[in-house]
Gaussian input, Z-matrix of N, CA and C with variables (Angstrom, degrees):
# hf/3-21g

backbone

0 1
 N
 C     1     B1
 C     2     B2     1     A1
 N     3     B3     2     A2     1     D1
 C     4     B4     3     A3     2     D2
 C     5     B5     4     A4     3     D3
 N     6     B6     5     A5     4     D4
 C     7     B7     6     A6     5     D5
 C     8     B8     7     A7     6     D6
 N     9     B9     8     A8     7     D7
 C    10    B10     9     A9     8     D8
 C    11    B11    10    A10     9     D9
 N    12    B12    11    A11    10    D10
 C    13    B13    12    A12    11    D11
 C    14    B14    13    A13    12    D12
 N    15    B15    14    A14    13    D13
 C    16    B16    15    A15    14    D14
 C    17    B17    16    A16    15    D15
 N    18    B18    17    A17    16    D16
 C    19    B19    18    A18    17    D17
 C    20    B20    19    A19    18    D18
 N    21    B21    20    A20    19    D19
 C    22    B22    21    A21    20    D20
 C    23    B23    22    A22    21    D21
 N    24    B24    23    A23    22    D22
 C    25    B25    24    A24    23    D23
 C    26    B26    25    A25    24    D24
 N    27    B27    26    A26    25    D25
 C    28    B28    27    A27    26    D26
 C    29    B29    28    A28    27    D27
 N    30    B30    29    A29    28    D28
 C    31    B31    30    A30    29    D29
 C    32    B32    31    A31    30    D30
 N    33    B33    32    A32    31    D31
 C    34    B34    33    A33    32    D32
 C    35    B35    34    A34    33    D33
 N    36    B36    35    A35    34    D34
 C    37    B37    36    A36    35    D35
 C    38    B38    37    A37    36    D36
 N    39    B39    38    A38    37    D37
 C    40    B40    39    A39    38    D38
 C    41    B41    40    A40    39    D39
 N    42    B42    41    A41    40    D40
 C    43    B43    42    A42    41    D41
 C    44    B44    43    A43    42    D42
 N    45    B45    44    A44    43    D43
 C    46    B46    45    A45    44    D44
 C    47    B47    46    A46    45    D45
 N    48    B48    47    A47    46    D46
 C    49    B49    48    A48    47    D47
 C    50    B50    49    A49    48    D48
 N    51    B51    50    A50    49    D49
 C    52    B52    51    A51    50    D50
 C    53    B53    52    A52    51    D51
 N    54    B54    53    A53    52    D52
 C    55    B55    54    A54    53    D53
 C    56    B56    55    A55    54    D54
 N    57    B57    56    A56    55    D55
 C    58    B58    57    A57    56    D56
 C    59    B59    58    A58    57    D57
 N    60    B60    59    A59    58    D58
 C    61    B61    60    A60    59    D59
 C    62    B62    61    A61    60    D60
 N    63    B63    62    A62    61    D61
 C    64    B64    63    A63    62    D62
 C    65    B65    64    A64    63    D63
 N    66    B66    65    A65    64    D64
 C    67    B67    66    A66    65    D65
 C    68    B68    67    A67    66    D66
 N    69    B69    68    A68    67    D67
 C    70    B70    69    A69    68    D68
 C    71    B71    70    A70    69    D69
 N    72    B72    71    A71    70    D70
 C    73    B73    72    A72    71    D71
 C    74    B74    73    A73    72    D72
 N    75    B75    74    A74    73    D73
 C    76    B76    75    A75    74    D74
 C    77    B77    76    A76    75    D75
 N    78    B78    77    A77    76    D76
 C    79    B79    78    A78    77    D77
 C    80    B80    79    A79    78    D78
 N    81    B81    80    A80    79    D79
 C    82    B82    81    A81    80    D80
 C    83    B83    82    A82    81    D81
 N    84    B84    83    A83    82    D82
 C    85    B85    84    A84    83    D83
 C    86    B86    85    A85    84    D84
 N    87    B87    86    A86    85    D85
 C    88    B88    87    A87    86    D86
 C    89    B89    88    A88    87    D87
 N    90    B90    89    A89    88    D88
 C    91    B91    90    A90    89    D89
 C    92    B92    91    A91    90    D90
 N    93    B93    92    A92    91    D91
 C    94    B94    93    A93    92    D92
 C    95    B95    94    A94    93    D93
 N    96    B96    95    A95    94    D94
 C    97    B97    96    A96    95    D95
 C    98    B98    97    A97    96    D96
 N    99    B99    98    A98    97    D97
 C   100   B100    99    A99    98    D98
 C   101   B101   100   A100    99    D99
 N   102   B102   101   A101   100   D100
 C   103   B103   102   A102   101   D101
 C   104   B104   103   A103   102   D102
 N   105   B105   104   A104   103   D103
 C   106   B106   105   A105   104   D104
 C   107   B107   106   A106   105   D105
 N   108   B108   107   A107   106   D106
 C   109   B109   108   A108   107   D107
 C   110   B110   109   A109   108   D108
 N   111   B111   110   A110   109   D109
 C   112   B112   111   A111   110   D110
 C   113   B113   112   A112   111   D111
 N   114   B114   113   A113   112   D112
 C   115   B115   114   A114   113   D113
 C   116   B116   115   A115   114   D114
 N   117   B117   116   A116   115   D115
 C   118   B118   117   A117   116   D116
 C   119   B119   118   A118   117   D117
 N   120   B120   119   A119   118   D118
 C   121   B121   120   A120   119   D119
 C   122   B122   121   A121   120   D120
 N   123   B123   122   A122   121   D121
 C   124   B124   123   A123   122   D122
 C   125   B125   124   A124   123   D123
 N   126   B126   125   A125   124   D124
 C   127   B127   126   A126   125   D125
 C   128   B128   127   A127   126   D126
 N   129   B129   128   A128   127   D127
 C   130   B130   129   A129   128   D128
 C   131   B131   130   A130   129   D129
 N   132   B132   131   A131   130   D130
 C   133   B133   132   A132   131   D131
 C   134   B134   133   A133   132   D132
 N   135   B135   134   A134   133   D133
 C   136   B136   135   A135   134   D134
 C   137   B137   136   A136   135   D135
 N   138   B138   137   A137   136   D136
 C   139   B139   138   A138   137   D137
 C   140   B140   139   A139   138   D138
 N   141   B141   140   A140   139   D139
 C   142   B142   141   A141   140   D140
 C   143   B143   142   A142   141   D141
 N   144   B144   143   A143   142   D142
 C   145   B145   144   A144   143   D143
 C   146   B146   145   A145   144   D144
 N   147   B147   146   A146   145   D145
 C   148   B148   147   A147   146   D146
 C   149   B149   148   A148   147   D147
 N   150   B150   149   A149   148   D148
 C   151   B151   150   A150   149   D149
 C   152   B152   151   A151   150   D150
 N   153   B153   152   A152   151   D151
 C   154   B154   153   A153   152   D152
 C   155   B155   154   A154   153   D153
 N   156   B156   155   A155   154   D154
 C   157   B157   156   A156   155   D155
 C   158   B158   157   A157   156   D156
 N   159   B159   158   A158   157   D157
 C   160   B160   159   A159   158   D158
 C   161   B161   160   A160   159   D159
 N   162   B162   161   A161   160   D160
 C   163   B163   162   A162   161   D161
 C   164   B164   163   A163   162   D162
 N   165   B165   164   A164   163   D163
 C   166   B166   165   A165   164   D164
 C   167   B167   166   A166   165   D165
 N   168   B168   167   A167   166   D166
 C   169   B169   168   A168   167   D167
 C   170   B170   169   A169   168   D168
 N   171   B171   170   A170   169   D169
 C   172   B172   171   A171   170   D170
 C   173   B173   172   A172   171   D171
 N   174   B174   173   A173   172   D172
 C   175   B175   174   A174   173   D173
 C   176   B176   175   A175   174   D174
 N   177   B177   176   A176   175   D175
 C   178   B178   177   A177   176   D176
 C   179   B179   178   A178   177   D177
 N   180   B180   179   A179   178   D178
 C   181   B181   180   A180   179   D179
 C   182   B182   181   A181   180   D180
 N   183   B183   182   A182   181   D181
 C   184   B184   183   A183   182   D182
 C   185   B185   184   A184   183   D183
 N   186   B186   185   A185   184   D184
 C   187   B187   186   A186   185   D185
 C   188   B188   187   A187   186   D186
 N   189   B189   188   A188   187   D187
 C   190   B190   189   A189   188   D188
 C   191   B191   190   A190   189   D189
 N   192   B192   191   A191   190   D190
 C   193   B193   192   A192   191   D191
 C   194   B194   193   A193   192   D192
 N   195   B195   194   A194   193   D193
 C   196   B196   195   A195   194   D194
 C   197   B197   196   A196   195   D195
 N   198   B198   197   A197   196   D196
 C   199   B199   198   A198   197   D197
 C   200   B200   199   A199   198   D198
 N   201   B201   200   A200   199   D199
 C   202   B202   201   A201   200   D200
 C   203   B203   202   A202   201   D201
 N   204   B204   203   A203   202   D202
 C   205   B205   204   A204   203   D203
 C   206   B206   205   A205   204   D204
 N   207   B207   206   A206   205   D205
 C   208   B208   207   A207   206   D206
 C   209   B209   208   A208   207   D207
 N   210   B210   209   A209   208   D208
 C   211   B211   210   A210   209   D209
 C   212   B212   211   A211   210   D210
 N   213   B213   212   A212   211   D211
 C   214   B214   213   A213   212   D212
 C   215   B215   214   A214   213   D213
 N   216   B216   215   A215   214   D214
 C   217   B217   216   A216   215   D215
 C   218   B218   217   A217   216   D216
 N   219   B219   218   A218   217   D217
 C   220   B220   219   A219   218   D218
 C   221   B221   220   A220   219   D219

   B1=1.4364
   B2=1.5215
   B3=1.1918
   B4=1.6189
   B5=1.3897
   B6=1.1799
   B7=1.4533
   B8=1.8206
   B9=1.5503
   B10=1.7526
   B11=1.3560
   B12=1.8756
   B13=1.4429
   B14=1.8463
   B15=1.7172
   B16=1.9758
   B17=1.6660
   B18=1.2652
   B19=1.5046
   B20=1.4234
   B21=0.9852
   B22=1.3419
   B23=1.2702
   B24=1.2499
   B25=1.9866
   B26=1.6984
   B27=1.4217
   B28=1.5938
   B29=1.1607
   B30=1.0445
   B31=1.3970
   B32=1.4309
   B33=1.8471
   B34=0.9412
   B35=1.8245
   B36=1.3863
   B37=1.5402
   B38=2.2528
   B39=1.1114
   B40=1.8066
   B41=1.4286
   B42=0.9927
   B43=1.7326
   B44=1.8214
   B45=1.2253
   B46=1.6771
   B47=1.6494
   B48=1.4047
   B49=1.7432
   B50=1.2751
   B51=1.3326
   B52=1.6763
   B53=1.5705
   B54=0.9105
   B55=1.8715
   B56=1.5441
   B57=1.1650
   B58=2.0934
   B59=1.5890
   B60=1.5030
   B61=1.3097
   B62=1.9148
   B63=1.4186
   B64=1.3708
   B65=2.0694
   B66=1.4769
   B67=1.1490
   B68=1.7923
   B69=1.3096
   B70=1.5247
   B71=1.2294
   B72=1.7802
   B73=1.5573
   B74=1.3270
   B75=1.2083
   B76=1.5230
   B77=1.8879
   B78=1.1950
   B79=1.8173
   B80=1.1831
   B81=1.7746
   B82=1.1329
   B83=1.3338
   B84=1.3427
   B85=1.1593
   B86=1.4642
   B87=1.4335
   B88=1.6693
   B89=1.0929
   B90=1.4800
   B91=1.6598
   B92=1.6028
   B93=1.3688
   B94=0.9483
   B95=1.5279
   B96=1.2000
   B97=1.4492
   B98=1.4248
   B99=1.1313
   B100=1.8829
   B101=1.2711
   B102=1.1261
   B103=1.6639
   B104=1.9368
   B105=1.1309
   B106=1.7237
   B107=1.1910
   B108=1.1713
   B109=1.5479
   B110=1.8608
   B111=0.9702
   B112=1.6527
   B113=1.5857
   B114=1.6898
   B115=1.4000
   B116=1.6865
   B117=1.3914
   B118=1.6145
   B119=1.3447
   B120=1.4161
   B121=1.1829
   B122=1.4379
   B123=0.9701
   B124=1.5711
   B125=1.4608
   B126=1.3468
   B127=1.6035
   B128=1.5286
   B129=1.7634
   B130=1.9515
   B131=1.3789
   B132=1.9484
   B133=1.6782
   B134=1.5127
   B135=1.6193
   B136=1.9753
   B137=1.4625
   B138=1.1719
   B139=1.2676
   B140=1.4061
   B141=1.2563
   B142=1.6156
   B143=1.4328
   B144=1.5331
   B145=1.7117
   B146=1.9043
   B147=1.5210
   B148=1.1064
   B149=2.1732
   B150=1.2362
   B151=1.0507
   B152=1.3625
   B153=1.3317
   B154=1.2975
   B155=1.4416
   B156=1.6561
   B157=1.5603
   B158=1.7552
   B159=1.2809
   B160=1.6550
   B161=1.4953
   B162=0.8880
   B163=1.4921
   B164=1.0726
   B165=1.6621
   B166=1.3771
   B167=1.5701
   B168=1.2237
   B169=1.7501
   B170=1.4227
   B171=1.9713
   B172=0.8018
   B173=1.5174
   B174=1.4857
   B175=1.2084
   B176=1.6803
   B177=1.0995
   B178=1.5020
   B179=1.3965
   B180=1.7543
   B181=1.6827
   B182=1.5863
   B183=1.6591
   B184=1.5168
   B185=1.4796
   B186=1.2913
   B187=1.0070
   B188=1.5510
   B189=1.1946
   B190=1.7078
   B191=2.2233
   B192=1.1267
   B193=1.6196
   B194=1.7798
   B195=1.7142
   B196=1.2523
   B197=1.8786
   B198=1.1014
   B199=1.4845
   B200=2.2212
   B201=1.0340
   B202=0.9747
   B203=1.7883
   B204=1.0686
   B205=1.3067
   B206=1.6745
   B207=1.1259
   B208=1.3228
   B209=2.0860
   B210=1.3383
   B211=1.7753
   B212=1.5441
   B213=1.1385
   B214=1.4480
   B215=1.2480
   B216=1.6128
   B217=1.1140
   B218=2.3264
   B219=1.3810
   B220=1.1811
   B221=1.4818
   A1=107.62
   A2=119.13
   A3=139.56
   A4=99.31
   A5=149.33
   A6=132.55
   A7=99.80
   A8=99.25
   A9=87.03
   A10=76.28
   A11=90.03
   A12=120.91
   A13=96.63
   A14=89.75
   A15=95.30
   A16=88.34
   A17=94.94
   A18=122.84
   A19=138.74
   A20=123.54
   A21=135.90
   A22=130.50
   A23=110.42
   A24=113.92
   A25=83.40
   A26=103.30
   A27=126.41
   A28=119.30
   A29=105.96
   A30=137.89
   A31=101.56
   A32=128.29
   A33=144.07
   A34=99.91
   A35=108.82
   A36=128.84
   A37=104.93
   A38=94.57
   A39=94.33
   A40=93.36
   A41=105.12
   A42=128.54
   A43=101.46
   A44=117.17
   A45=112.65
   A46=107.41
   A47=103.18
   A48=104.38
   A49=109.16
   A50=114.04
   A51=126.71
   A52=106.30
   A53=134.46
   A54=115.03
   A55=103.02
   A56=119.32
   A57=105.05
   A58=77.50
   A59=133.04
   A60=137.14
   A61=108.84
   A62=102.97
   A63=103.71
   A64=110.24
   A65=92.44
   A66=82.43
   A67=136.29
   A68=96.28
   A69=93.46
   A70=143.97
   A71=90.39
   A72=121.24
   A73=113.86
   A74=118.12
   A75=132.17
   A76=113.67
   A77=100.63
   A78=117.61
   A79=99.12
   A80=133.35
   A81=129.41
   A82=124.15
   A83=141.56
   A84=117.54
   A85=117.92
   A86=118.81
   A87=147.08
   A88=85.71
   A89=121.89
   A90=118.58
   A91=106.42
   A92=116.57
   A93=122.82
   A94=89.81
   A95=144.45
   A96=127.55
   A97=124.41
   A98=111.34
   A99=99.69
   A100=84.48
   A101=131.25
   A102=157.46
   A103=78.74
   A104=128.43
   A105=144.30
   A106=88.90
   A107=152.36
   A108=140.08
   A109=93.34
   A110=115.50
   A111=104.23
   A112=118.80
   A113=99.71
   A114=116.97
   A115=116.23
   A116=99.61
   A117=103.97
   A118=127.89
   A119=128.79
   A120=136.38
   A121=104.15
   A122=114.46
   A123=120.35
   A124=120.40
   A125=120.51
   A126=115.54
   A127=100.29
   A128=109.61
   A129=105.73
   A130=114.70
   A131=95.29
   A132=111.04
   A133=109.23
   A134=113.12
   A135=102.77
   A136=101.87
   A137=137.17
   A138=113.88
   A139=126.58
   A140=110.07
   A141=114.81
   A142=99.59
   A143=131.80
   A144=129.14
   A145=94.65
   A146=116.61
   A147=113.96
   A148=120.68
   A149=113.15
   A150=123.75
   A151=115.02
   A152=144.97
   A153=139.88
   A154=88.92
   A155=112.22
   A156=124.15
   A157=102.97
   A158=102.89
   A159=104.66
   A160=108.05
   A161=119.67
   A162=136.53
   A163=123.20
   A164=122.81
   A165=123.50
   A166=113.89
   A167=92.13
   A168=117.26
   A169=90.57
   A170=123.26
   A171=105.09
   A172=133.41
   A173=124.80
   A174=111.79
   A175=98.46
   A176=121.87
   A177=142.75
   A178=105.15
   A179=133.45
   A180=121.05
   A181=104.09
   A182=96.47
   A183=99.92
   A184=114.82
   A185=126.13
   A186=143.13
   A187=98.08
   A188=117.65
   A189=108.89
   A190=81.58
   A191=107.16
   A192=103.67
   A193=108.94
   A194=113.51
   A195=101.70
   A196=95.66
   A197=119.39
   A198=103.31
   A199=101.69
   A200=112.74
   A201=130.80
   A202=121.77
   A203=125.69
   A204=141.39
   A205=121.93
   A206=119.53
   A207=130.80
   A208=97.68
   A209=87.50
   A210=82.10
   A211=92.45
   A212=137.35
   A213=153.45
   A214=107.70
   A215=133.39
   A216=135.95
   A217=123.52
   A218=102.52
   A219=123.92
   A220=113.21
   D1=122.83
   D2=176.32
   D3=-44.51
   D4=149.08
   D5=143.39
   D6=-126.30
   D7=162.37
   D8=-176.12
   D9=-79.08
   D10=-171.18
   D11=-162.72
   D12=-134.83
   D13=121.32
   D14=-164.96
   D15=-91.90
   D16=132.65
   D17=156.01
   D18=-87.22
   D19=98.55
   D20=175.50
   D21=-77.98
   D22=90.05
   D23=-164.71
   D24=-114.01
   D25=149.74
   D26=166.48
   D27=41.37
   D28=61.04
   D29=177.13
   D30=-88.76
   D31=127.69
   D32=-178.67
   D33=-65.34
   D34=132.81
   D35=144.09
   D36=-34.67
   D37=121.22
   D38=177.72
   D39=-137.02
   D40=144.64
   D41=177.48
   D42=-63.39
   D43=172.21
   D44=174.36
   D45=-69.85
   D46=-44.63
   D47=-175.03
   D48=-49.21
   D49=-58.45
   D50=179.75
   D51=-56.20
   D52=-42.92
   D53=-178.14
   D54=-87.02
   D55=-39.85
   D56=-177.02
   D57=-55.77
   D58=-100.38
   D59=176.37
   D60=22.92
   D61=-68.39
   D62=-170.54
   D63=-77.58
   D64=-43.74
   D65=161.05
   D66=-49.73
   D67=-56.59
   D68=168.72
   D69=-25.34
   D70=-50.16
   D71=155.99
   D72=-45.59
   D73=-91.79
   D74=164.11
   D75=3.38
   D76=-66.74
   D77=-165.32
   D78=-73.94
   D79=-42.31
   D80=157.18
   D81=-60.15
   D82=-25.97
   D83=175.32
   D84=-88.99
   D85=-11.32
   D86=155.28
   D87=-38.39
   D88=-73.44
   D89=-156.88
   D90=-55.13
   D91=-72.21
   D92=-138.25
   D93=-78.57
   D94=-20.31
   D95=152.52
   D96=-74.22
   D97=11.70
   D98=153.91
   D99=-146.87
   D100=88.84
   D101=148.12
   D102=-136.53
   D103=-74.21
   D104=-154.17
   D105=-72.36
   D106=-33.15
   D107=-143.24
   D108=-135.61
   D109=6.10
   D110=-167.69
   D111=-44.86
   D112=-53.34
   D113=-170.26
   D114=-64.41
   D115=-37.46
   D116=161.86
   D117=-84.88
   D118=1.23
   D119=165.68
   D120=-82.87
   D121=-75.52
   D122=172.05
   D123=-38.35
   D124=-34.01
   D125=175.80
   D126=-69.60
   D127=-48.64
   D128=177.01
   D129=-24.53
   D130=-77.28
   D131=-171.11
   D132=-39.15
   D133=-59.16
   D134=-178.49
   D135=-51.56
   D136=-39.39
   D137=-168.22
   D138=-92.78
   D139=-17.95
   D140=165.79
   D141=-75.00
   D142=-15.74
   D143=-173.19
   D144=-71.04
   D145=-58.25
   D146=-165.70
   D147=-89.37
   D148=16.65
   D149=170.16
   D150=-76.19
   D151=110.18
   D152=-172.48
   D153=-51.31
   D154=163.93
   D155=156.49
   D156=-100.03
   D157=148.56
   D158=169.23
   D159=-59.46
   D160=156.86
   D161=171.55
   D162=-102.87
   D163=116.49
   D164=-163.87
   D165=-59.81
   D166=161.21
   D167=-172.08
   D168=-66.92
   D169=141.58
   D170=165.63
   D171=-102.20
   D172=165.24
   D173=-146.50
   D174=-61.94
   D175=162.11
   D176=148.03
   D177=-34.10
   D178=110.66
   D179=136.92
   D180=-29.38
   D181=131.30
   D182=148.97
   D183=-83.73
   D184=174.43
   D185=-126.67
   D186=-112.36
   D187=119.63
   D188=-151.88
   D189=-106.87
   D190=108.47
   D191=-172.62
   D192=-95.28
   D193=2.76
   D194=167.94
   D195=-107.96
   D196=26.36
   D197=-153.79
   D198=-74.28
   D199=138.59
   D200=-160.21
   D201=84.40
   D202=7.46
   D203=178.66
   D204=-112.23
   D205=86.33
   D206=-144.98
   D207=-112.90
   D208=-13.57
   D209=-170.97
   D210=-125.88
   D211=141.12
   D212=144.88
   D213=-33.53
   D214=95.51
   D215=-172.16
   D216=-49.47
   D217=-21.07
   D218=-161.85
   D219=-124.44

């Protein structure tokens, strides 16, 4: 499964205390929302597991510019 990709522009300068600090935060509230959410997380994942994905478009033939020209005219 594709997932986007989060970007983080201008993001404040934080001291070391202040990011473990926020991190801490962070991993704990990770936890404690799939401790609360387990059973509905887990039903998602099986079902996004068994959904076919579309299948990409296929590419374009390039453009064959001698096509019917099999002998070197000259």
């Amino acid at each position: 499964m594709d997932s986007p990709t989060l970007i983080l522009t201008g993001l404040p300068e934080l001291s070391d205390e202040s990011a473990g600090q926020i991190h801490d935060f962070l991993s704990s509230f990770v936890n404690a929302f799939e401790d609360r959410y387990y059973t509905q997380l887990h039903q998602y994942y099986q079902l996004q597991s068994t959904i076919p994905k579309p299948s990409e478009p296929p590419e374009p033939p390039e453009a064959d510019l001698f096509h019917g020209f099999d002998e070197i005219p000259f």
